[in-house]
Wavefront OBJ file of the C-alpha trace (Angstrom):
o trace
v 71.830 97.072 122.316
v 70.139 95.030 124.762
v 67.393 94.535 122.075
v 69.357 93.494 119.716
v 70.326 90.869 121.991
v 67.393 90.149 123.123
v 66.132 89.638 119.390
v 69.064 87.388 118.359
v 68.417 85.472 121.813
v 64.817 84.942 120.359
v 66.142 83.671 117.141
v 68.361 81.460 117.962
v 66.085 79.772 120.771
v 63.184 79.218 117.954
v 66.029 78.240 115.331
v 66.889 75.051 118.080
v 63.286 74.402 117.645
v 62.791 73.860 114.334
v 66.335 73.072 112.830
v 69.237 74.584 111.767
v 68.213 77.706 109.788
v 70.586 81.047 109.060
v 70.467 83.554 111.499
v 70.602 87.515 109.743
v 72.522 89.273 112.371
v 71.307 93.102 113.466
v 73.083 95.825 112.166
v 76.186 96.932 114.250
v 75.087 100.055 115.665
v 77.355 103.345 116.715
v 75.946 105.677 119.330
v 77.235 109.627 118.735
v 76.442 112.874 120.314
v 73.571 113.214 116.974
v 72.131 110.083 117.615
v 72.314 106.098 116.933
v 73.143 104.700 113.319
v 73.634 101.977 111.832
v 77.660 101.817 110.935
v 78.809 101.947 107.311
v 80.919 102.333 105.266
v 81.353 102.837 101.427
v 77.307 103.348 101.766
v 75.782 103.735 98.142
v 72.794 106.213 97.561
v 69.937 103.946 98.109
v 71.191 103.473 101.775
v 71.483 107.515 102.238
v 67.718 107.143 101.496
v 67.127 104.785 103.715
v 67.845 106.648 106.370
v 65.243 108.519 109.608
v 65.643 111.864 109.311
v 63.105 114.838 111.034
v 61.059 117.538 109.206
v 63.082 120.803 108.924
v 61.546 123.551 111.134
v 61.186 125.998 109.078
v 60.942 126.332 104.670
v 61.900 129.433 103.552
v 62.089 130.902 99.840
v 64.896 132.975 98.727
v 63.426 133.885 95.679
v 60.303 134.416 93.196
v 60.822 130.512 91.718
v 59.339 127.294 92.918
v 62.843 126.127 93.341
v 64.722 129.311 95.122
v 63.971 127.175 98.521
v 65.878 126.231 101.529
v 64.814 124.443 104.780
v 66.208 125.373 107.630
v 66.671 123.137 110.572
v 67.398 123.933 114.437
v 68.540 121.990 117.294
v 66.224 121.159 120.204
v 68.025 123.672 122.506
v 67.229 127.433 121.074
v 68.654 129.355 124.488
v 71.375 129.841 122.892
v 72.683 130.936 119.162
v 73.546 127.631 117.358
v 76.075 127.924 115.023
v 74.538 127.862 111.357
v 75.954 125.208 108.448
v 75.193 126.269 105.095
v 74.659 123.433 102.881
v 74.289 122.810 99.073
v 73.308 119.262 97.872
v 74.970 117.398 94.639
v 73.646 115.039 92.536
v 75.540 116.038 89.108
v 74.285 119.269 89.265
v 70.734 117.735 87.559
v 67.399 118.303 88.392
v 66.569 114.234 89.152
v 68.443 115.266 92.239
v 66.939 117.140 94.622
v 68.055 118.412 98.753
v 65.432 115.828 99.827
v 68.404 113.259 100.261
v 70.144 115.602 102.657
v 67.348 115.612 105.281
v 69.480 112.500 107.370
v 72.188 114.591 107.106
v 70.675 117.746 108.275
v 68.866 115.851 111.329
v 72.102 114.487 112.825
v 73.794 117.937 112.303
v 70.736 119.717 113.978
v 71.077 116.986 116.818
v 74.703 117.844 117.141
v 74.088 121.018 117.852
v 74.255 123.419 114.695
v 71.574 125.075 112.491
v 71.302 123.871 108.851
v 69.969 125.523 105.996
v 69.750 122.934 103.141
v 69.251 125.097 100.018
v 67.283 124.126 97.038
v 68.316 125.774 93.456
v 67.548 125.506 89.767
v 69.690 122.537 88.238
v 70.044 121.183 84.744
v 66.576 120.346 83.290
v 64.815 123.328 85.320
v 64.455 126.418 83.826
v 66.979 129.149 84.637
v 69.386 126.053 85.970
v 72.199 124.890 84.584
v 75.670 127.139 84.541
v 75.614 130.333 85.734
v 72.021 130.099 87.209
v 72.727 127.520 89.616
v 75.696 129.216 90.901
v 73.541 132.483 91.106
v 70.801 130.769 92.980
v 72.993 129.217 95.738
v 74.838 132.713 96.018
v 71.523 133.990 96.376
v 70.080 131.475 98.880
v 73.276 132.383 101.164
v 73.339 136.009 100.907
v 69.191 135.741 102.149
v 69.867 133.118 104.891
v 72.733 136.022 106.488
v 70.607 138.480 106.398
v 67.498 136.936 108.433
v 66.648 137.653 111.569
v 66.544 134.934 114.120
v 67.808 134.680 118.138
v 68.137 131.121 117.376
v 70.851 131.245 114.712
v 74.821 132.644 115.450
v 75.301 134.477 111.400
v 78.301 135.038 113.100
v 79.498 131.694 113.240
v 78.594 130.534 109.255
v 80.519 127.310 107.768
v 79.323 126.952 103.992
v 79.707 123.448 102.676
v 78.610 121.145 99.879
v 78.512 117.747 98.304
v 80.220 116.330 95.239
v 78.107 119.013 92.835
v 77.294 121.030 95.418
v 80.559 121.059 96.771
v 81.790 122.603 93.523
v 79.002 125.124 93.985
v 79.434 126.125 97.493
v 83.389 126.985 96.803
v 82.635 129.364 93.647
v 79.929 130.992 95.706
v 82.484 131.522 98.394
v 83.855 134.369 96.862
v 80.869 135.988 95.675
v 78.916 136.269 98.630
v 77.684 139.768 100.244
v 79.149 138.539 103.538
v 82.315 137.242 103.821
v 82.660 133.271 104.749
v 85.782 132.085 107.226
v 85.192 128.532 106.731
v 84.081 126.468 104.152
v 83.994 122.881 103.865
v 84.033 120.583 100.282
v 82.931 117.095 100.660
v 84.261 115.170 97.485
v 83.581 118.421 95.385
v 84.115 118.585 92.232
v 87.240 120.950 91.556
v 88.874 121.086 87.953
v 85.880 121.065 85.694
v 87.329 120.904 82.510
v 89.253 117.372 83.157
v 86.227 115.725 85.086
v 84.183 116.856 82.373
v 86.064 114.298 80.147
v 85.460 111.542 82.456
v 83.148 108.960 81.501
v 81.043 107.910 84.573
v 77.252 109.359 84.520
v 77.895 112.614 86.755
v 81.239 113.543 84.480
v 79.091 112.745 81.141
v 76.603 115.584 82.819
v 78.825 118.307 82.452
v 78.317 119.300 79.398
v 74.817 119.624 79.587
v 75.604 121.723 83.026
v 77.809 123.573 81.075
v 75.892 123.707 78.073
v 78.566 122.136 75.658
v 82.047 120.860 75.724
v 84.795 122.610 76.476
v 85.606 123.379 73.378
v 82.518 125.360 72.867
v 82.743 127.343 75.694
v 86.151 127.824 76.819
v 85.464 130.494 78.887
v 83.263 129.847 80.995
v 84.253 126.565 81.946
v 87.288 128.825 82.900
v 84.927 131.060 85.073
v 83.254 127.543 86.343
v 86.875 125.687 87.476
v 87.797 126.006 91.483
v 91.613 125.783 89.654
v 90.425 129.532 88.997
v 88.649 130.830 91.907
v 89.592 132.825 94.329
v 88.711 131.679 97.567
v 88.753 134.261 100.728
v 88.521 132.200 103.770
v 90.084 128.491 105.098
v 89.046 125.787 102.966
v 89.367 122.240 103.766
v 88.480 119.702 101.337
v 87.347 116.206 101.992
v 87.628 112.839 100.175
v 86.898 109.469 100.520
v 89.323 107.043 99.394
v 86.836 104.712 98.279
v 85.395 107.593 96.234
v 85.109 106.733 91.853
v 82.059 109.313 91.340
v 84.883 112.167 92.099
v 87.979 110.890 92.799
v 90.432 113.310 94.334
v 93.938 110.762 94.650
v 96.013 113.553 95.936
v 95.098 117.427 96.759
v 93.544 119.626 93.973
v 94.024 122.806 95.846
v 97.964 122.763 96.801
v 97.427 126.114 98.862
v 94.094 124.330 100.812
v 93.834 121.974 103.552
v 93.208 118.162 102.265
v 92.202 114.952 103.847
v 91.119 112.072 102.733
v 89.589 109.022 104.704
v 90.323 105.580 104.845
v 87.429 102.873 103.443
v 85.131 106.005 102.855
v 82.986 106.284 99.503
v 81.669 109.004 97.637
v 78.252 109.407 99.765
v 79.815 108.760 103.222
v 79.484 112.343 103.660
v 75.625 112.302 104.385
v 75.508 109.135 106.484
v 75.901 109.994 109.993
v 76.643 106.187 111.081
v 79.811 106.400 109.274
v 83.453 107.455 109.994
v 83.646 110.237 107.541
v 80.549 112.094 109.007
v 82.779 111.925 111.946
v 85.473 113.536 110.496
v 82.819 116.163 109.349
v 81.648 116.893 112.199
v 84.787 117.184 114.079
v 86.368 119.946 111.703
v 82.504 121.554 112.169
v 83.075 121.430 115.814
v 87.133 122.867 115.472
v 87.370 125.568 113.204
l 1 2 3 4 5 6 7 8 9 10 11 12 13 14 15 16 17 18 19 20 21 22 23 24 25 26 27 28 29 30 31 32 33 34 35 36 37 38 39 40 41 42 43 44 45 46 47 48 49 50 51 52 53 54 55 56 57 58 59 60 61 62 63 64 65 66 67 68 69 70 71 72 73 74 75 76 77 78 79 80 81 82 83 84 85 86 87 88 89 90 91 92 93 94 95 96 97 98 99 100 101 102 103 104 105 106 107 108 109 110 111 112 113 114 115 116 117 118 119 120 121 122 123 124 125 126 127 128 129 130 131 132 133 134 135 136 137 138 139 140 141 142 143 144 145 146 147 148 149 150 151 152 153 154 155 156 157 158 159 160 161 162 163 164 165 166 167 168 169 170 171 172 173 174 175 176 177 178 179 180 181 182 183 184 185 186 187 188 189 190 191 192 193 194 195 196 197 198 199 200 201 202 203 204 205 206 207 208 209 210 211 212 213 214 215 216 217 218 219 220 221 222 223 224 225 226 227 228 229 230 231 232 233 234 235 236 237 238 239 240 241 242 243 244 245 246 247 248 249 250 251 252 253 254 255 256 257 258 259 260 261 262 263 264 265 266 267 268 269 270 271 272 273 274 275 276 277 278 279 280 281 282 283 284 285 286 287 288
């Protein structure tokens, strides 16, 4: 902070100088136990992007194609077991989207202690994506990450989570996986597929082609593909921002699950570790 002051101070003294002139203030700044953001709020993609993030230690594949990947991440202390956060990225389930914008995310998670494996899976455009081969990959990419070997890593301490179209993912692989998961975290996922397939911002105009036609068409397995349907094993809390018109979520989707939403937040608050939902995050990582 004393930079920032010193920077202003610099401003303003050469502003006197040369006449009145607007001054662009520094970005507020919030210091955490993962490291020093900028603050935000409501943050859009683009500023997700934006954002430092380190090279994941390791990249492992899960599976024969290009795209059965994960990265896996570690904090700097190894003594000791860290425990691991399994995480699938959204992005309307399509393949313009890739885990590359979870990096920040995994960085200040890795600096707050945990290991992160960031999966990578076939999505709408790739061959073999789309429904059920994404949900196959990602239940593949967690059964492999629980069954590798590494001192650094607690598999006994395993929180599964996702985002928006990941989020949706992450919960249906919940019950699938070889391993049973105790906690699993959905950040704005998307929950009753049917009704946000009739929605008509770009990520609910996308289902269909996820789906491979309307509902109409395939009743069934947008049955198999609704969260209304599934049936979840462990604790499940679901997260929202209130702010959030990609998915909205107004009141609880999941009656028998825990639900919170946060104040101000937007739909990619979730992966920004300067603001108040990736607080929230992190404290129900650090609690369950």
């Amino acid at each position: 902070m004393r930079v920032w002051a010193l920077l202003i101070g610099l401003i303003v003294i050469s502003g006197c100088q040369i006449g009145p002139s607007p001054v662009s203030q520094p970005p507020q700044l919030v210091e955490t136990d993962w490291g020093i953001y900028p603050f935000a709020e409501n943050v859009s993609f683009s500023q997700v992007l934006q954002l430092d993030y380190r090279e994941a230690d390791k990249t492992l594949s899960y599976g024969s194609d290009p795209l059965q990947f994960g990265k896996l991440w570690l904090p700097a202390d190894t003594r000791v077991a860290a425990p691991l956060v399994i995480f699938i990225h959204g992005g309307c389930w399509l393949s313009d989207y890739d885990l590359s914008h979870s990096y920040a995310m995994a960085t200040a998670l890795a600096r707050a202690g945990f290991a992160v494996w960031s999966v990578e899976y076939r999505r709408t455009g790739d061959p073999g994506g789309g429904w059920p081969g994404s949900l196959h990959d990602v239940v593949q990419a967690i059964n492999y990450i629980q069954l590798q070997d590494n001192d650094a890593v607690d598999l006994q301490s395993v929180t599964l989570t996702g985002h928006s179209a990941g989020g949706h993912l992450a919960m249906l692989a919940e019950p699938q996986v070889a391993r049973p998961i105790t906690n699993t975290l959905g950040l704005a996922p998307i929950i009753d597929i049917e009704t946000y397939g009739q929605g008509q911002n770009s990520c609910q105009r996308a289902t269909h082609s996820f789906m491979g036609g309307t509902h109409a068409q395939r009743t069934a397995e947008y049955a198999r593909a609704n969260l209304l349907n599934a049936k979840l094993r462990g604790d499940v809390n679901i997260l929202s921002g209130e702010l959030d018109t990609i998915v909205p979520l107004p009141a609880n989707p999941l009656t028998d699950k825990a639900f919170r939403q946060v104040p101000g937040a937007g739909h990619f608050d979730w992966l920004h570790p300067g603001t108040p939902a990736f607080a929230v995050f992190i404290e129900l990582l650090k609690n369950k």
